[in-house]
Each structure stands twice: as C-alpha cells, then as structure tokens.
N, C-alpha and C positions, 0 to 999 in steps of 0.2 A: 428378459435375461434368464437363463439356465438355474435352476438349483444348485447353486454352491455352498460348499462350508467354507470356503476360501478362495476371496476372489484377491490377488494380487493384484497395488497399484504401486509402481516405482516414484519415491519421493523423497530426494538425497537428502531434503533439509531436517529430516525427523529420524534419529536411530536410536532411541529406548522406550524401555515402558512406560506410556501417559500416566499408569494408574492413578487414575480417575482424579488428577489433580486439584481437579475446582470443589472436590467436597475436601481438601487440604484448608488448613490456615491459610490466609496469604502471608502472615506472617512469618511462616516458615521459608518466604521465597527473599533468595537474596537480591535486591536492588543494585542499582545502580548507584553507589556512592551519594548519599544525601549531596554533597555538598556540590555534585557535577549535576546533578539531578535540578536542585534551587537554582544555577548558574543555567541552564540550557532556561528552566522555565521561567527565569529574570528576564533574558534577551526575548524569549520568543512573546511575554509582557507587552515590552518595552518595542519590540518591532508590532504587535498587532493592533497597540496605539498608534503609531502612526499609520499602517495602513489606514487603518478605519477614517484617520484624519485626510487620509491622502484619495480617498475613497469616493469624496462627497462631489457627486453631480457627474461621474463619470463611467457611469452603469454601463454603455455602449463599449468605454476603453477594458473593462473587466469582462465583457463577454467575449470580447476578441480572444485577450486571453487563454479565458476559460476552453473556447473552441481550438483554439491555438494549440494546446496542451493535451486536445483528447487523441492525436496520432502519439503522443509519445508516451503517453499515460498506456496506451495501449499495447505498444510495442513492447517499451518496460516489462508489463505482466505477461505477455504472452512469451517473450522471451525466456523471463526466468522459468516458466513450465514446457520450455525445451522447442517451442516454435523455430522456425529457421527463418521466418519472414525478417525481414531490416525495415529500419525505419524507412526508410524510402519506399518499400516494398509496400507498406503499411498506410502509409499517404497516401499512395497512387489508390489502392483499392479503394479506400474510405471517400476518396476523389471522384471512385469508378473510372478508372484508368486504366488502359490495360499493361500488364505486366510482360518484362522479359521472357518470362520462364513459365512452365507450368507451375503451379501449385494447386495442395489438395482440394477438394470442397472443404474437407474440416477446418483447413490454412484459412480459408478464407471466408468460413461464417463465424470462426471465434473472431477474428478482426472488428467484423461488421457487428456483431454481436456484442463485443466486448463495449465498443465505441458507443452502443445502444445505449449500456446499462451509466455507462460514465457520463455520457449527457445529460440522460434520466433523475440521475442522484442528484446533480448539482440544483434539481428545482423540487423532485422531492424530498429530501433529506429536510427542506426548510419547512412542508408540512408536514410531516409523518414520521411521529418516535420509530425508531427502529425495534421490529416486533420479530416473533417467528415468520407469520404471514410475508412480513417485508422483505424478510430476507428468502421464503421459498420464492417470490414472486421475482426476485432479479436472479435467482440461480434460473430459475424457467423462461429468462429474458436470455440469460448467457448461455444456457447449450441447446436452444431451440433449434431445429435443422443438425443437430449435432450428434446428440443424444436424447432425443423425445422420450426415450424411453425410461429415463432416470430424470429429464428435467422436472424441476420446480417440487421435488421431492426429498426427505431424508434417507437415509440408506433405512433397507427393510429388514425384516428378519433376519430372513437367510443371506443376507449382502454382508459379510466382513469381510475386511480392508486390511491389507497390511501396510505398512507405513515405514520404509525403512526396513528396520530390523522388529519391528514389533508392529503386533497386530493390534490396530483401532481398537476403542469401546465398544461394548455388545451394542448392537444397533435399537436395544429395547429403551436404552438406555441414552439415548441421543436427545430425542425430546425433552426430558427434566434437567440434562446437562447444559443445552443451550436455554431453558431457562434458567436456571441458575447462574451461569456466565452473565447473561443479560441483565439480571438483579442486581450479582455483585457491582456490575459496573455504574449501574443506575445509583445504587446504595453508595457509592465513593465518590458521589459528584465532587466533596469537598478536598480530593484527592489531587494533584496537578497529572491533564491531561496525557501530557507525554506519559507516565508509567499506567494511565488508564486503556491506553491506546495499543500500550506494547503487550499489557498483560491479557485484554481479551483477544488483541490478536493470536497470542501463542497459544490460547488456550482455545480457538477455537480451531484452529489446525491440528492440535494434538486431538482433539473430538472426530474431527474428519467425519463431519455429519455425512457431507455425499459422495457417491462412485465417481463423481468424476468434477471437477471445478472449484475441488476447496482452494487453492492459492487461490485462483483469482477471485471469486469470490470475496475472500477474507482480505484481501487489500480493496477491493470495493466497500466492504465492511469500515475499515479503516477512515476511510476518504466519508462516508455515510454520515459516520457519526461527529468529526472533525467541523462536516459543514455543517450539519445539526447545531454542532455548540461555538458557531460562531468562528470557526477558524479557517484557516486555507488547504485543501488538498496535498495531498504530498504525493511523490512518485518515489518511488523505492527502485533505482533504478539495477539494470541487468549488469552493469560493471561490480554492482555492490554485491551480485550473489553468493556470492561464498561467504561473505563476510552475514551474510543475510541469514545462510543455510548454519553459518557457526552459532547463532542466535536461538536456533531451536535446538541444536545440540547441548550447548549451553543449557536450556532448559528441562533439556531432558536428564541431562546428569545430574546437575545443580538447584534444579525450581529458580533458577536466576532467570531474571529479567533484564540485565544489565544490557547484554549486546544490544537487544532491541529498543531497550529504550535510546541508544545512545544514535540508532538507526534512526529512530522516529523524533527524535528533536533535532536532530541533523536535517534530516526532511524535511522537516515545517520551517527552521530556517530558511533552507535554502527557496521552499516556494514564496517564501515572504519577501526573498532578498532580491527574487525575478519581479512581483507583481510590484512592488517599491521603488525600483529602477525604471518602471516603464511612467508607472501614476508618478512619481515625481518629476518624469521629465528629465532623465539622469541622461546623458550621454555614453550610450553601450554598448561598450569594446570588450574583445576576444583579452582573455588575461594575459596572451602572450603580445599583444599590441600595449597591450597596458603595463607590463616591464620595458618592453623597447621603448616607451616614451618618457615613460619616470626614471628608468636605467634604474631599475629593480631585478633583482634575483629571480627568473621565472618559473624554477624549480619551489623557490621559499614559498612563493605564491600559490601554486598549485598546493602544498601544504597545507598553506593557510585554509584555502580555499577549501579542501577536504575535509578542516577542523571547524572549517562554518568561524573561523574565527576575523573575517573580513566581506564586506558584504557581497562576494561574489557566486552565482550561481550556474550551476550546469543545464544549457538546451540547447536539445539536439544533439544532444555530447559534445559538447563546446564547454568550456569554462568560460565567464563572460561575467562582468563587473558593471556596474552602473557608476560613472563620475560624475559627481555634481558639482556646476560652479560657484 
C-alpha cells in the first residue's frame, strides 16, 4: 500500500469523534435502562436453562443447526458492509453452485471466506480465550485472497482511517487499545453479558484496528466470545441496519450503549428461540400461518415478534414460531 496520511474508508455506522473512549470511565456511558437491561438478562437466564436442558444427547440435531445458520450468518455481515450478494446467491456459492450472474472475485472470497472464519469459531472459541493473536489470525482467515496485503495485521503507521466523519485512532495506538478493551471486558465478567457484548462491540469499531474488515470482524468477535461463555451466536441481521448503524451514532454523540444493547439481547433471544423450537420438537410455522390458524392479528404478531416478546424467530427472513402441544 502507498504512503498515506489519509487513507479513506466509508462507514455510515460511525460519525464522531471516538476520542480514545476506552481510557473514559465506563461509568460515564449511558446504559440501557437498568430495569429493560435485568428483563432481557432474566429471559435470556431462563431461555439458556432450558436450552442446555433441551440440549442433552442431541449434538448431531445442534450441528445441523449450526451448519444451517452459516449461509445467513454470512449473508447478514456481508450485506450490512454493502455486498449485493442475496441469500440465495450466497448458498449456492458456499454449495459451489454456479450463479446466475457474474460477480466479483472479492463477492465471492468474502463469502467463502467469511463461512470459513464462522465454522472455525464455533469449535475454537470453546478452546481458546480470545487474545490479539486470535483475533489477527481470523482477520487473516477473512481477507485472504482479498487483501493479502493488510490481512491478519493492525493498521500501521502511516494507514489512517477515516470513519464517517472522523478520522480513527493513531494507529501507534491500536495495540494497547485493543488490550485494554480486552481487559476491561475480561475484568466485568460479573457484569451481564448482553451490555459486555454491546460495549466491546462498539468499542472495538470506534478503534477500527484494520484497513479493511472491521464490521465483520467485530460481529465474529461478538459470536467468539458468546460461545466462549456458554451462550448461542447471534446474527445481527441486514433488515436491522440502520437501526444497527443508529447504535454507533448513539455512541458517538452519547457514550451510550443502549441501542446496542437492546440489538444484542434481541439477538440472543431470538437465536434461542430458533434452537428451542427445533431441540424441543416444536411444530414450525410461518407467523403468518400461525395468525390464520389461532385467528390472531398478524401485524400484532410481527410486533410481538420484533420485541422478542413471544418466542418467535426470524430465518431466512421469515418470521416463524415453534408450537408446542
């Protein structure tokens, strides 16, 4: 790469200055509502008991799953960082199928690529704390073929970034920030996940360690550390982005953490609400089959559904309920 003092990367979800947030209090960041915060990490409790309960002897029915989930896991992230692949588009390759249309090589090694690092994580995240080493070694798994030439590295000297409307961290300064990030999060174990989840998420994209792969990345991150400590992956899906990209704005004006937390307990529900339907044996219908047969309101529903306040979940962008009898 060329000697720059400025290298521009467009990235709608981030427009102020990070200044150097993670040496701030956390204190000084506003939360998400104690009392919505206690209520998400009640239910998601209370749902990860029974999974575990629902769980036993059925490793085969949880890899399906898991495999099941890594086209949309994939789609998801590549979408939000502006891909034009569709889910279908996104199957077939991962299938090696061949496609309608052309698309680029770059379309089509982040796919393969991304699908790498998400298979990858689901069996080492159960050995291996999450370190700097771990995290250069899946950025160098996700833009290999891509960008060799920045992968599995942090941004160097002369590489700053601009982010929106303000320009990244001095890149000298990336190193001791992602440990620090990493400490703080380690040190809060007695914290509930959800605002652990949201907070090194934001903080490690306002860091914008590398040129080129921090989103996806940083929701690999996410996913890393969730099956690290026991809990189910989430998908931050591409209908949600705006509401996704208002989350880092939120945090750039405010040090709040509220959107995302409310993004990332919404998630964990909702993947609890899929693997729970299937391990229990639920019968699984489209929400709008499941109004036309109760003769329910299928707008109420969809609501419901978005408020994670019924146990129904979105795949393949379906909305879709599990009924038990």
């Amino acid at each position: 790469m060329p000697n720059l003092h400025l290298k521009t990367v467009k990235n709608p979800s981030c427009s102020a200055p990070f200044h150097d947030f993670i040496d701030k209090s956390v204190s000084k960041c506003y939360h998400l509502s104690m009392a919505k915060v206690s209520s998400f990490y009640k239910k998601i409790s209370l749902l990860r008991e029974r999974y575990y309960e629902s769980a036993t002897s059925k490793e085969s029915l949880l890899s399906l799953i898991s495999e099941a989930e890594v086209a949309e896991q994939v789609y998801n992230s590549n979408a939000i960082e502006n891909s034009t692949l569709t889910l279908e588009e996104t199957e077939k390759i991962l299938l090696q199928i061949d496609l309608d249309r052309y698309i680029s090589e770059r379309d089509l090694f982040e796919a393969k690529n991304l699908a790498r690092v998400v298979s990858y994580i689901n069996k080492k995240a159960k050995e291996q704390e999450l370190n700097i080493d771990t995290i250069l070694s899946l950025h160098k798994m996700l833009l290999s073929n891509i960008r060799d030439d920045v992968a599995g590295r942090f941004r160097a000297d002369n590489e700053w970034v601009r982010v929106g409307s303000y320009i990244a961290i001095d890149p000298k300064k990336i190193t001791a920030n992602i440990e620090k990030m990493l400490a703080r999060y380690y040190a809060n174990s007695n914290e509930n996940i959800i605002r652990r989840i949201a907070m090194l998420h934001l903080t490690v994209e306002h860091i914008h360690p590398f040129i080129d792969g921090n989103g996806r990345i940083g929701r690999v991150i996410n996913n890393y550390l969730l099956i690290r400590e026991g809990f189910v992956p989430i998908n931050i899906k591409f209908i949600d982005r705006e509401k996704y990209y208002e989350a880092f704005r939120e945090f750039d004006k405010k040090n709040s953490t509220a959107i995302m937390e409310d993004i990332v307990g919404k998630a964990i529900m909702n993947s609890y609400h899929k693997r729970l339907a299937y391990l229990e044996g639920a019968t699984i219908m489209t929400l709008g089959d499941y109004a036309k047969k109760y003769k329910l309101s299928h707008s109420n529903l969809l609501n419901k559904a978005n408020r994670q306040t019924i146990e129904a979940f979105l795949e393949k962008g379906v909305w879709k309920i599990g009924v038990r009898r």
